[in-house]
PDB file of N, CA, C and O in Angstrom:
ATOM      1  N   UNK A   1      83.045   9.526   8.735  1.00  0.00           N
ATOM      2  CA  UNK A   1      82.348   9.067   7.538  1.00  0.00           C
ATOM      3  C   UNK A   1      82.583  10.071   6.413  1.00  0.00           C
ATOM      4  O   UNK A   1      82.722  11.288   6.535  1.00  0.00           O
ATOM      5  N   UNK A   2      82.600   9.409   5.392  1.00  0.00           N
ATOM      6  CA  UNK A   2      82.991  10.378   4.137  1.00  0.00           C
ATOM      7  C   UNK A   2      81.425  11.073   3.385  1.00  0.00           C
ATOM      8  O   UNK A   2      80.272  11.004   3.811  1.00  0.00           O
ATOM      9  N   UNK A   3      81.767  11.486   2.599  1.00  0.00           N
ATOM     10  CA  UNK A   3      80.593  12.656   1.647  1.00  0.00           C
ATOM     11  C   UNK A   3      79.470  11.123   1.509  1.00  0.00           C
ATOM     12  O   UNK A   3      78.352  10.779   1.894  1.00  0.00           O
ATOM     13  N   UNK A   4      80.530  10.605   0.771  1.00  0.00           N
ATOM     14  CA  UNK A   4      79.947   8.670   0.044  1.00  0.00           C
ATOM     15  C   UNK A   4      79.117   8.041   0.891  1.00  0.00           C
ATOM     16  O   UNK A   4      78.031   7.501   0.682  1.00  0.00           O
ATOM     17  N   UNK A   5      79.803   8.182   1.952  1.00  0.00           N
ATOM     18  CA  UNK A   5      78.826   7.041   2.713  1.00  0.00           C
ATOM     19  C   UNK A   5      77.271   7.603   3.616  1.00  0.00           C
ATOM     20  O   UNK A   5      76.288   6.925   3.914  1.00  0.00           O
ATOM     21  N   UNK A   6      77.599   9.396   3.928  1.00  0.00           N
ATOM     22  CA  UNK A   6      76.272  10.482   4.320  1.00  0.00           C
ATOM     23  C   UNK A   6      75.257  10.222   3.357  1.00  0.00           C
ATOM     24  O   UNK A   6      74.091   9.934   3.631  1.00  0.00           O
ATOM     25  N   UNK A   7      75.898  10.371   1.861  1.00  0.00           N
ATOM     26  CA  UNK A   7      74.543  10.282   1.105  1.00  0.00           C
ATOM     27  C   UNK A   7      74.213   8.852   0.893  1.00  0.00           C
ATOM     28  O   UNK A   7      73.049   8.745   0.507  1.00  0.00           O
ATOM     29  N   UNK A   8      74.958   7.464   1.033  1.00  0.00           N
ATOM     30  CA  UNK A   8      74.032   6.196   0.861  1.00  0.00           C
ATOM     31  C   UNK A   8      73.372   6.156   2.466  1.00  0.00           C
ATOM     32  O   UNK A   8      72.192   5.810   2.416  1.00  0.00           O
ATOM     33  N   UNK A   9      73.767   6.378   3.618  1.00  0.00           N
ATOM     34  CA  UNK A   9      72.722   6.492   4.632  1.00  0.00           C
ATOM     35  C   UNK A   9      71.361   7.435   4.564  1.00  0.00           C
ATOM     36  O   UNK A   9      70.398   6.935   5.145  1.00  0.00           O
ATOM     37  N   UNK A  10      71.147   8.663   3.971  1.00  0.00           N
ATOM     38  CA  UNK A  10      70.693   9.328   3.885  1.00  0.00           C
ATOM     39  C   UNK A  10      69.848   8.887   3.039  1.00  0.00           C
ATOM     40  O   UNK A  10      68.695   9.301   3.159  1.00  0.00           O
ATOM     41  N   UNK A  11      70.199   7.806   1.801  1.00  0.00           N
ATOM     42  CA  UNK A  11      69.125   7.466   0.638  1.00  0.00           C
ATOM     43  C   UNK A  11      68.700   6.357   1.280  1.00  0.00           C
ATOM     44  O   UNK A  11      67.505   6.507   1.538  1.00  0.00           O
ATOM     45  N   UNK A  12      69.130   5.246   1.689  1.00  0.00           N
ATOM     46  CA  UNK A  12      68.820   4.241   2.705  1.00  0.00           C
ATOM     47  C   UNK A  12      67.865   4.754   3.617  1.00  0.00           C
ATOM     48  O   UNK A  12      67.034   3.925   3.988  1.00  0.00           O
ATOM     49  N   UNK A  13      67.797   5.497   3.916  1.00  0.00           N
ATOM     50  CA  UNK A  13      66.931   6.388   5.456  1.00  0.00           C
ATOM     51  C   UNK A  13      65.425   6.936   4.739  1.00  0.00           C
ATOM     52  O   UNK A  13      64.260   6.966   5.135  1.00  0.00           O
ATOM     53  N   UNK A  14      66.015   7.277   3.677  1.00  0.00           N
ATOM     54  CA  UNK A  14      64.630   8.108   2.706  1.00  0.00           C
ATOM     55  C   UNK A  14      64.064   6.878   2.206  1.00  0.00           C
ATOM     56  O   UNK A  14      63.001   6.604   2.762  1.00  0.00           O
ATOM     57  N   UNK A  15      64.474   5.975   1.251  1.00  0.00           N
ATOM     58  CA  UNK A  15      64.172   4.511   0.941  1.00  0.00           C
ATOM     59  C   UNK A  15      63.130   3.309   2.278  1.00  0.00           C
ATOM     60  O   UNK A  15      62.298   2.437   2.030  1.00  0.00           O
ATOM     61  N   UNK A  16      63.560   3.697   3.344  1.00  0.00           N
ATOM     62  CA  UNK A  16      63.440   2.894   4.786  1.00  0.00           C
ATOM     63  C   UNK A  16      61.640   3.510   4.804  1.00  0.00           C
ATOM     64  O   UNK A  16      60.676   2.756   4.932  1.00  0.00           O
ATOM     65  N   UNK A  17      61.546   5.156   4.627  1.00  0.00           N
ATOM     66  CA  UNK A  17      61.201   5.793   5.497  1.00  0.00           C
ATOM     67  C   UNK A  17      59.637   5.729   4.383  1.00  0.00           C
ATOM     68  O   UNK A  17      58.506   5.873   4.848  1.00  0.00           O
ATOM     69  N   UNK A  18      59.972   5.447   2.647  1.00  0.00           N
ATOM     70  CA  UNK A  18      59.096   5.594   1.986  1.00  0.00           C
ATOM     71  C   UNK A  18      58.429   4.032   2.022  1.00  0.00           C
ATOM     72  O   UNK A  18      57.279   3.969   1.588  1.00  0.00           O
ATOM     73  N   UNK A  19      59.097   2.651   2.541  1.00  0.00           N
ATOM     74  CA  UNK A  19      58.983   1.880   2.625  1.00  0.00           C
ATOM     75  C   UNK A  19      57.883   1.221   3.899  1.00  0.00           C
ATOM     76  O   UNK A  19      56.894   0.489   3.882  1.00  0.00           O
ATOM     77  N   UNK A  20      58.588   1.855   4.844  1.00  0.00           N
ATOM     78  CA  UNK A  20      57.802   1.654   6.096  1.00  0.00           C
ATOM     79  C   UNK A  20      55.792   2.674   5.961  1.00  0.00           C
ATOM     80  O   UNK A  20      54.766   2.323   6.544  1.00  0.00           O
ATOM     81  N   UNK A  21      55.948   3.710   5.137  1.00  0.00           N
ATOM     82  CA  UNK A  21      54.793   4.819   5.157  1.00  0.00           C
ATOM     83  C   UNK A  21      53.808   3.637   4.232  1.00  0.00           C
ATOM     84  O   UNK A  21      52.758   3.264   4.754  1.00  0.00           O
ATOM     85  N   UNK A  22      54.130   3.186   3.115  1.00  0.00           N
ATOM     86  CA  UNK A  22      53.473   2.789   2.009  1.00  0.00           C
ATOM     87  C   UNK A  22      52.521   1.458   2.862  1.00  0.00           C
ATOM     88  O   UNK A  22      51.581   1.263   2.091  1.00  0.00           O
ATOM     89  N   UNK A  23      52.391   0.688   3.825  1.00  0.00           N
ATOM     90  CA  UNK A  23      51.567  -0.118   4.245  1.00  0.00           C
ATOM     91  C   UNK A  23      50.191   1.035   4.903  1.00  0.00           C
ATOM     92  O   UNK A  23      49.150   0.831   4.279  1.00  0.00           O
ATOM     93  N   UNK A  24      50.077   1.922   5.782  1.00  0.00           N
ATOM     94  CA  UNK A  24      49.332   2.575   6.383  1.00  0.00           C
ATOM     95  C   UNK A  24      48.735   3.478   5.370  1.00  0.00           C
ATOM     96  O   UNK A  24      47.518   3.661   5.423  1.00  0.00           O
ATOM     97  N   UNK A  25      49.341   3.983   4.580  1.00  0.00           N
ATOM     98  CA  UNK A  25      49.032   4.889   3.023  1.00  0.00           C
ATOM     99  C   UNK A  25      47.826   4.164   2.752  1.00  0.00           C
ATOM    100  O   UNK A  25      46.650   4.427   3.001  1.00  0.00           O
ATOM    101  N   UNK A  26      48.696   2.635   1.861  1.00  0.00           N
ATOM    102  CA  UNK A  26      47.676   2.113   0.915  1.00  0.00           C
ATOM    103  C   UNK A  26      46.070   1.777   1.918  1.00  0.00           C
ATOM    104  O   UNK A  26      45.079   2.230   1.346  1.00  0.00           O
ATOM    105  N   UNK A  27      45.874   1.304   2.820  1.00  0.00           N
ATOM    106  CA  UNK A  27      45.308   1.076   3.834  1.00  0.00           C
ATOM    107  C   UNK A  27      44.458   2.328   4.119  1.00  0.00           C
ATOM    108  O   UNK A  27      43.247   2.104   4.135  1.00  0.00           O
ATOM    109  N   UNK A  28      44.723   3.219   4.278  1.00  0.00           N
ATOM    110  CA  UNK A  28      44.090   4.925   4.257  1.00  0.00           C
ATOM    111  C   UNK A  28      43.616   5.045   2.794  1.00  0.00           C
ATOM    112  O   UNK A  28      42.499   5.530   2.613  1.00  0.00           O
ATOM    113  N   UNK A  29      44.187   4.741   1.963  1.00  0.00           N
ATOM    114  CA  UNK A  29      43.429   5.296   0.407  1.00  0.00           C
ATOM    115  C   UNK A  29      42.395   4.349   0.454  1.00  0.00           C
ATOM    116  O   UNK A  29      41.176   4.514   0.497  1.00  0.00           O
ATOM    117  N   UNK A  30      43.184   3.172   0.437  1.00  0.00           N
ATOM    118  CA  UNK A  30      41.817   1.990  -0.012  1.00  0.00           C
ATOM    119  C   UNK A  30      40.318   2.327   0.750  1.00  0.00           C
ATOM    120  O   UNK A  30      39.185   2.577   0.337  1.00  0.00           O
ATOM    121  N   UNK A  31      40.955   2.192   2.095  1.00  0.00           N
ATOM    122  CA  UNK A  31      39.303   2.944   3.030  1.00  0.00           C
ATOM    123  C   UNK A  31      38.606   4.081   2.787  1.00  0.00           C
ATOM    124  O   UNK A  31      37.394   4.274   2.884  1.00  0.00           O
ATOM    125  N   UNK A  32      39.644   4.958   2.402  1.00  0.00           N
ATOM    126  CA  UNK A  32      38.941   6.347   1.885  1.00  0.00           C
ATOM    127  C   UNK A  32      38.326   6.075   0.708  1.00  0.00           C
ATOM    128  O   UNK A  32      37.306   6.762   0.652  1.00  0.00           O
ATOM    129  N   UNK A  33      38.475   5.310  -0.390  1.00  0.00           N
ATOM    130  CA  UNK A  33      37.845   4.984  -1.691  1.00  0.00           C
ATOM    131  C   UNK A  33      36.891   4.304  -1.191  1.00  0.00           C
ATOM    132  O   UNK A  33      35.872   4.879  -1.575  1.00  0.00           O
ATOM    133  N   UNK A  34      36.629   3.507  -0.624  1.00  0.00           N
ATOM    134  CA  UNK A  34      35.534   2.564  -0.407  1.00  0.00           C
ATOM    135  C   UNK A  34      34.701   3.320   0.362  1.00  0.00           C
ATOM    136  O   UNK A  34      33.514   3.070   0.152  1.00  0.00           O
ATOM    137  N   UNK A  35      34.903   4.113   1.135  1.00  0.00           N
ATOM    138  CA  UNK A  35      33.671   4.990   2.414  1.00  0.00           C
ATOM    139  C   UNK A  35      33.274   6.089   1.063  1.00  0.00           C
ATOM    140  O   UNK A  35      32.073   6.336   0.946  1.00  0.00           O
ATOM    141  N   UNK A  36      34.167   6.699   0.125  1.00  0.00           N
ATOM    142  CA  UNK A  36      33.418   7.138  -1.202  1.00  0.00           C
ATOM    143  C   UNK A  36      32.625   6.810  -1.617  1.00  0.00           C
ATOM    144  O   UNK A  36      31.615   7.490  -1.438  1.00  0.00           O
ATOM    145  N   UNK A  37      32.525   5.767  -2.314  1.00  0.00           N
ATOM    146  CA  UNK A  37      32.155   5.209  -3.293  1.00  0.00           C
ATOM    147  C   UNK A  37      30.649   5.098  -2.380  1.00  0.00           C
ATOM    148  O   UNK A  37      29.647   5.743  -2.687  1.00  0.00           O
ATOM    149  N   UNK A  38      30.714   4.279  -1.374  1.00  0.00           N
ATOM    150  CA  UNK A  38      29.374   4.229  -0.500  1.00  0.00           C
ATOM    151  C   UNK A  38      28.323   5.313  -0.025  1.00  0.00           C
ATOM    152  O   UNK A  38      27.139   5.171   0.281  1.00  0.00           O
ATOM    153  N   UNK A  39      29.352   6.764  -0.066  1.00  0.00           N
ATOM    154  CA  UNK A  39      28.828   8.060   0.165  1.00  0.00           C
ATOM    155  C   UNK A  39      28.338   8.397  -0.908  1.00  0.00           C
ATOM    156  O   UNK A  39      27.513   9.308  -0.825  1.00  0.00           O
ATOM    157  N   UNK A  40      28.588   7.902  -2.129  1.00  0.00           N
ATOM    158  CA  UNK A  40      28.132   8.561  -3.723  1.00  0.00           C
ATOM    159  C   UNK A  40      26.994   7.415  -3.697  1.00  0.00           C
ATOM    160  O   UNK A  40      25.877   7.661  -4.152  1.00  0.00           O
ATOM    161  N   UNK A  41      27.329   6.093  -3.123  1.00  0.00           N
ATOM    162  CA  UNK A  41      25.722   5.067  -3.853  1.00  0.00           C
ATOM    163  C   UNK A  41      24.527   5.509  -2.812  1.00  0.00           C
ATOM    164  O   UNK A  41      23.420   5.433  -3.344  1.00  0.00           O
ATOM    165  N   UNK A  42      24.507   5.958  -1.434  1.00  0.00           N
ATOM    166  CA  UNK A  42      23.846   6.194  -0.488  1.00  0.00           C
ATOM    167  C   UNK A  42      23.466   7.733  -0.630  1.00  0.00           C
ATOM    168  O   UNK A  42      22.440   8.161  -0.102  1.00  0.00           O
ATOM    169  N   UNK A  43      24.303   8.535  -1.341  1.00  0.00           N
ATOM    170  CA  UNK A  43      24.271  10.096  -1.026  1.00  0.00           C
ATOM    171  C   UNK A  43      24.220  10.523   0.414  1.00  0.00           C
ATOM    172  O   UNK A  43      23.258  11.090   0.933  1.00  0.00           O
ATOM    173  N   UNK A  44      25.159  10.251   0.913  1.00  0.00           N
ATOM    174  CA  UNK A  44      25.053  10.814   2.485  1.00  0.00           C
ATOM    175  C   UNK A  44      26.804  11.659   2.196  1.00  0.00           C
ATOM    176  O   UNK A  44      27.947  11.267   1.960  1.00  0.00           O
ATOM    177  N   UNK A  45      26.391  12.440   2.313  1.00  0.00           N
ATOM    178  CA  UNK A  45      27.504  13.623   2.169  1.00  0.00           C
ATOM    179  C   UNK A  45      28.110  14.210   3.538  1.00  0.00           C
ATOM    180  O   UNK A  45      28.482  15.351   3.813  1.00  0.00           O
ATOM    181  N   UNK A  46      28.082  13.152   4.223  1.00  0.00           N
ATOM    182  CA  UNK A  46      28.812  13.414   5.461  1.00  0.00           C
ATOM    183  C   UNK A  46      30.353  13.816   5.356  1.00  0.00           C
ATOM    184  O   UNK A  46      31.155  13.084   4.776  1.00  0.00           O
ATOM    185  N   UNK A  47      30.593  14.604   5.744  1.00  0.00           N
ATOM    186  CA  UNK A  47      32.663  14.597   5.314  1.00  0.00           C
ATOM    187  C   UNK A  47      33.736  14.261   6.917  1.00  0.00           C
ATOM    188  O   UNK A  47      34.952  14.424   7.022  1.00  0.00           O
ATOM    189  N   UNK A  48      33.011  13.894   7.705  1.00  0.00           N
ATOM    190  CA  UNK A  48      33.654  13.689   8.727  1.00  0.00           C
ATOM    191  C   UNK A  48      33.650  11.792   9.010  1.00  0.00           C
ATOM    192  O   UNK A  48      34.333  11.240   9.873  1.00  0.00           O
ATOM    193  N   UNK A  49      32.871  11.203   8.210  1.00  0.00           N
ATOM    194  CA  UNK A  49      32.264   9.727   7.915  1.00  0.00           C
ATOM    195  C   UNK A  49      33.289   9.168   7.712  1.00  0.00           C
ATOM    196  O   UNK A  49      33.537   8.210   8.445  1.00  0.00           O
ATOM    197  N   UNK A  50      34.270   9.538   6.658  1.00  0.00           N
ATOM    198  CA  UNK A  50      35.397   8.871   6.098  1.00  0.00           C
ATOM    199  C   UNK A  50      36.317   8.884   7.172  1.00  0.00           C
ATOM    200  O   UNK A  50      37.127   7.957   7.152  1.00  0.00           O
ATOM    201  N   UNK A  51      36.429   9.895   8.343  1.00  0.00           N
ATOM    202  CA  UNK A  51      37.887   9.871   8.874  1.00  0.00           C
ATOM    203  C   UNK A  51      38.059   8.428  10.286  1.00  0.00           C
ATOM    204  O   UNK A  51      39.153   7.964  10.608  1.00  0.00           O
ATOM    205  N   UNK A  52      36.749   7.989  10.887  1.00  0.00           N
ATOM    206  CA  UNK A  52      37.064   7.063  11.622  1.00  0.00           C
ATOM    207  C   UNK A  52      37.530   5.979  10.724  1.00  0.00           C
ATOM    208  O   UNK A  52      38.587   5.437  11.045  1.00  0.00           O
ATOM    209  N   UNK A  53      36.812   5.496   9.456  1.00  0.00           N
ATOM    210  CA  UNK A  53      37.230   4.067   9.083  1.00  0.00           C
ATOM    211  C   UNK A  53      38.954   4.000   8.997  1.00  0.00           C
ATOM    212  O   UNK A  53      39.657   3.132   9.514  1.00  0.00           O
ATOM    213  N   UNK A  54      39.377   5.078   8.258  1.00  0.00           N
ATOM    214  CA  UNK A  54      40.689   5.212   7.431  1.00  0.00           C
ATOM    215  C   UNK A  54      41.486   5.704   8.835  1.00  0.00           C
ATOM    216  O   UNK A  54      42.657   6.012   8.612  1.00  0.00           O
ATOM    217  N   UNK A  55      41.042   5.838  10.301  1.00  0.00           N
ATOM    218  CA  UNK A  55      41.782   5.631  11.241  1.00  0.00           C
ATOM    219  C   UNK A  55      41.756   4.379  11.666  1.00  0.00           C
ATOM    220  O   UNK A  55      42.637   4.160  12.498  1.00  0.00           O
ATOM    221  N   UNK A  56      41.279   3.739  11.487  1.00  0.00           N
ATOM    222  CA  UNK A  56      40.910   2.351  11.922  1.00  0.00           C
ATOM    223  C   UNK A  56      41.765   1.339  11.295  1.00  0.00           C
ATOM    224  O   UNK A  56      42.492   0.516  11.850  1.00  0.00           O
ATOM    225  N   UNK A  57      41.555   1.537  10.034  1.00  0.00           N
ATOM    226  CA  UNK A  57      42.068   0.981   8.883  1.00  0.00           C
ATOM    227  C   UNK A  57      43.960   1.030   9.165  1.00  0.00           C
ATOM    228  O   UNK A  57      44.632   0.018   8.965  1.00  0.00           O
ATOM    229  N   UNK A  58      44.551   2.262   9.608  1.00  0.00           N
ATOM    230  CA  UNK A  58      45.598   2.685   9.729  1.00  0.00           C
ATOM    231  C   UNK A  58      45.804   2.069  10.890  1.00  0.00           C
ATOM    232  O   UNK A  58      46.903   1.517  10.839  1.00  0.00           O
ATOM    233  N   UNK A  59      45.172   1.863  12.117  1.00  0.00           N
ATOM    234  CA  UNK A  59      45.651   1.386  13.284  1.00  0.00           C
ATOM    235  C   UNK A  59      45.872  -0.174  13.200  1.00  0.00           C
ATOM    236  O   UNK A  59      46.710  -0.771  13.876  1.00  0.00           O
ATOM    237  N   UNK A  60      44.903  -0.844  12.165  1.00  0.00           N
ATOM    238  CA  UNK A  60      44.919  -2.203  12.084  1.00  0.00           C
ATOM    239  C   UNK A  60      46.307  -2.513  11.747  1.00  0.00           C
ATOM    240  O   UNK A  60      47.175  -3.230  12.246  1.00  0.00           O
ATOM    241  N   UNK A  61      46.190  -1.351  10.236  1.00  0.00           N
ATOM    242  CA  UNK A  61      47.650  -1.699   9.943  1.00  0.00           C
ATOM    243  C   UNK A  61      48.816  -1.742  10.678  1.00  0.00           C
ATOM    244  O   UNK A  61      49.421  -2.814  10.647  1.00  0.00           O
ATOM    245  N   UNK A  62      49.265  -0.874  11.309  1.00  0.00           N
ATOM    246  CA  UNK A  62      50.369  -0.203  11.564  1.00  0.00           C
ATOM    247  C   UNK A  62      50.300  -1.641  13.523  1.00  0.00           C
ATOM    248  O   UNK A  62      50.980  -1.445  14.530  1.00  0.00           O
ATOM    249  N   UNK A  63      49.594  -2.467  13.384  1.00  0.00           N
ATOM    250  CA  UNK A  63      49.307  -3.176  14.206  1.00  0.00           C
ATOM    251  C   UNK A  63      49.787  -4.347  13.816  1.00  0.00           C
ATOM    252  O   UNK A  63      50.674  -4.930  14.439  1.00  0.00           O
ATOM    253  N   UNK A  64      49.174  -4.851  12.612  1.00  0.00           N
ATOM    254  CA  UNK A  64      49.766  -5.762  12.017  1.00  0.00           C
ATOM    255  C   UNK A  64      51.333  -5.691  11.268  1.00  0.00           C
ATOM    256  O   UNK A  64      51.968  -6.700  11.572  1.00  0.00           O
ATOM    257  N   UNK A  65      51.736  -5.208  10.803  1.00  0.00           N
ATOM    258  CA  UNK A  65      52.576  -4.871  10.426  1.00  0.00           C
ATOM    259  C   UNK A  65      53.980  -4.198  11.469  1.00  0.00           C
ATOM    260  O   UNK A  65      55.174  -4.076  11.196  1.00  0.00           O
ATOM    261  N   UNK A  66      53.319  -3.914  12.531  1.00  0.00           N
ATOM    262  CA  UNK A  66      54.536  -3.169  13.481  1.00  0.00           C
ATOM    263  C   UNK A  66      55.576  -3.469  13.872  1.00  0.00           C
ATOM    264  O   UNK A  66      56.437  -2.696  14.291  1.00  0.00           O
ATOM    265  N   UNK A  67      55.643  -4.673  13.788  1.00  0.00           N
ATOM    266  CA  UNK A  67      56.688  -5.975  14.391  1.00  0.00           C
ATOM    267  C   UNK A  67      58.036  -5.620  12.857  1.00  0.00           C
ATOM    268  O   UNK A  67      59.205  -5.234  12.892  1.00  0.00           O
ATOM    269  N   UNK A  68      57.279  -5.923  11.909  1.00  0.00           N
ATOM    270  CA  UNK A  68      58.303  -6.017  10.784  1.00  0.00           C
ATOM    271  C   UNK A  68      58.726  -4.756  10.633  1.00  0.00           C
ATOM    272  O   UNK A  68      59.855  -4.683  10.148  1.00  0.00           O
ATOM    273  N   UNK A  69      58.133  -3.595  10.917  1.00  0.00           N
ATOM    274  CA  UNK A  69      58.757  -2.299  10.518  1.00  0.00           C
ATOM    275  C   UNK A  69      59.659  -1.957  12.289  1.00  0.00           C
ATOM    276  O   UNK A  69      60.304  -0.927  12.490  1.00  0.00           O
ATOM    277  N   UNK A  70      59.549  -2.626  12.923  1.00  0.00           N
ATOM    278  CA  UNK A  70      60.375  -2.138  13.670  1.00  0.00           C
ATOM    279  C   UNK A  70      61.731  -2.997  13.578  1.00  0.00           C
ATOM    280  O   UNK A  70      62.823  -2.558  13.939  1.00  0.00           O
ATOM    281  N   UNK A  71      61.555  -4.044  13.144  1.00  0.00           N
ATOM    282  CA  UNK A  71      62.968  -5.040  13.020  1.00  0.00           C
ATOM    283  C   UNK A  71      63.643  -4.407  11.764  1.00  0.00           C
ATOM    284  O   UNK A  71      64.827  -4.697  11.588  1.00  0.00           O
ATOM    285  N   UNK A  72      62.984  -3.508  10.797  1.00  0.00           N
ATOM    286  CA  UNK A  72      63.564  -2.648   9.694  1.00  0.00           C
ATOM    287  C   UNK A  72      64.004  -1.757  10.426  1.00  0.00           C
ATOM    288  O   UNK A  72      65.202  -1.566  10.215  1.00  0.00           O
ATOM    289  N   UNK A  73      63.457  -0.941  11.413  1.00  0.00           N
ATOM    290  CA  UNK A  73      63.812   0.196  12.081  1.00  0.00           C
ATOM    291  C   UNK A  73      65.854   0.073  12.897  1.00  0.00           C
ATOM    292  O   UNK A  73      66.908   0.709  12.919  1.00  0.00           O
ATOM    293  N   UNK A  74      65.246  -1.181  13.390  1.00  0.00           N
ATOM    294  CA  UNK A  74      66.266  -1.637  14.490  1.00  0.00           C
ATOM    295  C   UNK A  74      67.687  -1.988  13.602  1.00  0.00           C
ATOM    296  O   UNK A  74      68.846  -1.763  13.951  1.00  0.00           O
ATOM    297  N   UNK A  75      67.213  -2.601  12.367  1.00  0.00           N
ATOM    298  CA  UNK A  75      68.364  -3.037  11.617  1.00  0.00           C
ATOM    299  C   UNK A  75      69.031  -2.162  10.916  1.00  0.00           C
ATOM    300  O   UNK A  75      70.157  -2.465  10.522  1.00  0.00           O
ATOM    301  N   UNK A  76      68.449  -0.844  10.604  1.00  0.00           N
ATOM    302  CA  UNK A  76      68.706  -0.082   9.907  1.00  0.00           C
ATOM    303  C   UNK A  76      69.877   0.747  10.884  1.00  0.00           C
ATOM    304  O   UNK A  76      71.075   0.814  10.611  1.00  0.00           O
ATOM    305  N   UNK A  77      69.166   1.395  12.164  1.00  0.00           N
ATOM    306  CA  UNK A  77      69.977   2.012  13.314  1.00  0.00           C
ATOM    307  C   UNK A  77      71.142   0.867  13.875  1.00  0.00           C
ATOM    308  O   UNK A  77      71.938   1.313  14.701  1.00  0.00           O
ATOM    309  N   UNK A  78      71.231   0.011  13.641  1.00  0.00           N
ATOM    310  CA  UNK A  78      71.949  -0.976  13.833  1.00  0.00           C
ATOM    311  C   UNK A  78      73.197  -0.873  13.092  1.00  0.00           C
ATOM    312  O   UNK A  78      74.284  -0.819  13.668  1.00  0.00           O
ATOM    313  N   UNK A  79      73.027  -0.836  11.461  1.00  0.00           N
ATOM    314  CA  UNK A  79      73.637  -0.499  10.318  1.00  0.00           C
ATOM    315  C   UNK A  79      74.228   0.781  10.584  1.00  0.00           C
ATOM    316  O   UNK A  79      75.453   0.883  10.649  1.00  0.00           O
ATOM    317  N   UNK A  80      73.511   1.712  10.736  1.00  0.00           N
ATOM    318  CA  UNK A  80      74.258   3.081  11.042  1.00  0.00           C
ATOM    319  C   UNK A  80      75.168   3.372  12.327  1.00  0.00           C
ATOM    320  O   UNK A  80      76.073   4.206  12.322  1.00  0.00           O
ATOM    321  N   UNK A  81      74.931   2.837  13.075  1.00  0.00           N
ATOM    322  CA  UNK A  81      76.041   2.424  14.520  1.00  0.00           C
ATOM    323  C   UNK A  81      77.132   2.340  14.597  1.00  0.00           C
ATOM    324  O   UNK A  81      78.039   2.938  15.176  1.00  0.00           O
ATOM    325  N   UNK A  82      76.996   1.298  13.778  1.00  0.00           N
ATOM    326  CA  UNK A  82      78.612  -0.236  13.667  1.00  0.00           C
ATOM    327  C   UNK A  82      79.170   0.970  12.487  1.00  0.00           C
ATOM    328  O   UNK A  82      80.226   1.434  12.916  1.00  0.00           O
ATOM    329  N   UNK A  83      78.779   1.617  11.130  1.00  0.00           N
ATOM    330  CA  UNK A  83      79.181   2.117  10.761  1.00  0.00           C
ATOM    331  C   UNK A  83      79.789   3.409  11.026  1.00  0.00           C
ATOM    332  O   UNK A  83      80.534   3.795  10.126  1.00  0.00           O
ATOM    333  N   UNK A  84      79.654   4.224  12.093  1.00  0.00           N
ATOM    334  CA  UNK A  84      79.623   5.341  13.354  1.00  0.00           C
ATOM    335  C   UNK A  84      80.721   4.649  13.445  1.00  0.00           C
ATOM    336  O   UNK A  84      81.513   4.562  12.507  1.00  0.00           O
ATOM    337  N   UNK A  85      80.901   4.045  14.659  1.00  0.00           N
ATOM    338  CA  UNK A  85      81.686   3.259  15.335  1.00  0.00           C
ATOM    339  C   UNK A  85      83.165   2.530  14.379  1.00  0.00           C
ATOM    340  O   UNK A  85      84.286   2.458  14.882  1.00  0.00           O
ATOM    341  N   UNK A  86      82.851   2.079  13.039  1.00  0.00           N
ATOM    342  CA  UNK A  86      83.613   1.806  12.449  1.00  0.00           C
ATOM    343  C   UNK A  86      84.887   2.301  12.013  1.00  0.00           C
ATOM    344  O   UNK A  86      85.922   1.652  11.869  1.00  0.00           O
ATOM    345  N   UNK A  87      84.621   3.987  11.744  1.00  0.00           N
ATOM    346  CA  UNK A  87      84.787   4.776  11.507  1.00  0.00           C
ATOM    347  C   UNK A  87      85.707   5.446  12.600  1.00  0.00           C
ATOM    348  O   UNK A  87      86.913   5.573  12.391  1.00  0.00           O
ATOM    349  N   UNK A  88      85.016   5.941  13.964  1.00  0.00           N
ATOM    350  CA  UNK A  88      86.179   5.982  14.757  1.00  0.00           C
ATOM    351  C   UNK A  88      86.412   4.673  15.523  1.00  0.00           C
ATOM    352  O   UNK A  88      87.391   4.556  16.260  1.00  0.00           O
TER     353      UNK A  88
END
């Protein structure tokens, strides 16, 4: 493989990698804002309160969603293979 084709796998891979994070992220912020917002209307200043939901929240996701990020996963290593292989 040439210089050309390391760095479009490499941006492809970083692209894949910011793609696949951003479902469990948004899912973790959103819960963390909302267990806020409830800690500021209630005043319960618990700081350990927030971390089950926004695990929860993350497991749902990464549950729902797992199927499609692994057929990204698979297609991607798939892509990089045949291109391996192409090559020699």
């Amino acid at each position: 493989m040439d210089t050309e084709a390391i760095i479009r796998v490499l941006k492809e891979g970083l692209l894949l990698v910011l793609l696949l994070s951003i479902g469990p992220m948004m899912a973790s912020l959103v819960t963390g804002l909302v267990v806020s917002v409830l800690q500021a209307v209630t005043q319960v200043q618990e700081q350990t309160l927030s971390y089950v939901p926004k695990l929860i929240a993350v497991f749902a996701t990464l549950a729902a969603l797992g199927g499609w990020m692994l057929a990204l996963i698979v297609h991607f290593t798939q892509v990089v293979f045949e291109n391996i292989v192409r090559v020699h």
